[in-house]
Each structure stands twice: as structure tokens, then as C-alpha cells.
Residue, then its C-alpha position, 0 to 999 in steps of 0.5 A: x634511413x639513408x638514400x642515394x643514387x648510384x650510376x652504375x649497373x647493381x651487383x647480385x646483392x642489390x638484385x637480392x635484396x630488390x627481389x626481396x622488396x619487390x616481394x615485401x611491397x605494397x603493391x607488386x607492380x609487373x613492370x617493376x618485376x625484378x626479372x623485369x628491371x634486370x633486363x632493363x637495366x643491362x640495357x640501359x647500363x651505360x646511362x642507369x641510375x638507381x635511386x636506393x633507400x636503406x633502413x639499416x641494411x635492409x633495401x626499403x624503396x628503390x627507383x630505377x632510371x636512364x637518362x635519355x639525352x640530358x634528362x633522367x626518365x623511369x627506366x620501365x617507361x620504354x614498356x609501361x606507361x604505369x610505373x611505380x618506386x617500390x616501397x617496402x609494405x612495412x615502411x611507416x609514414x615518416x619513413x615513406x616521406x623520407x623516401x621522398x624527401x631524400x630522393x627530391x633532396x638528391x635531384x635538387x643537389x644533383x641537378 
């Protein structure tokens, strides 16, 4: 498995491949909605960031963001206050404590 962020505005096959986790996930938060996180998301654009979990080439977890003055907030928290990370259904234990792990390593490395 691997994770990282990315800071730039996802291409059409991330937004399949989100689809497709949101549709696999253990629970199908509304305002985590791919339509929903799109739209967000090309707002927000300039200051998103896209924390993504890979299981070979399959998208297993993701977290959306915008950085709001000189920290990171969940990008859905302008229009929800219950927000998710969106975990595939089939992830194991070890694979959702990678999930994270790697996403706390990742903010500790990136500050």
C-alpha cells in the first residue's frame, strides 16, 4: 500500500476511481459524495489537497482538504459538520491503520 498528498486539483481518473471507493465504502457519507467533493473541490482548487491510499492501483481511502490561512481543514467542513475519510469496505485492520499511519507520517513530515 502507499499514501501520499497531492496539491493539485485530481484528473478523471482519480474522480473514477473516487466514485468507485465511495460506492465500495463502509459507510456512504453524503457530504463526501463524489459529485459532492468535485464541486468542492474546483472551488477550492488553488488551496486543495488530496490525501490518497493505494492498494496496488486500486484507490482504497482518500481525504479531501483546503488550507484556510496557514492550516489544512476538511474540505466538506464549509457544508457539513460530520465529515468522513472514506475507507474502502474490504480494507483489513493493517490496511486501515496504514491508511492512518501513513497520513499522520505524512503531515509530521510535511509540517
Amino acid at each position: 500500500m502507499k499514501g501520499s498528498v497531492s496539491y493539485s486539483y485530481p484528473d478523471q481518473t482519480f474522480w473514477d476511481a473516487y466514485t468507485n471507493l465511495w460506492e465500495n465504502s463502509l459507510q456512504k457519507p453524503v457530504f463526501q459524495t463524489p459529485r459532492f467533493i468535485q464541486f468542492l473541490a474546483q472551488k477550492f482548487k488553488k488551496t486543495l489537497a488530496v490525501y490518497q491510499c493505494y492498494r496496488g492501483q486500486e484507490l482504497v481511502g482518500a481525504a479531501f482538504f483546503r488550507k484556510d490561512g496557514s492550516i489544512y481543514k476538511l474540505l466538506s467542513e464549509i457544508k457539513a459538520d460530520y465529515n468522513f475519510f472514506v475507507i474502502h469496505k474490504d480494507c483489513t485492520v493493517e490496511e486501515t491503520t496504514f491508511f492512518f499511519e501513513s497520513f499522520f507520517k505524512e503531515v509530521k513530515r510535511q509540517n
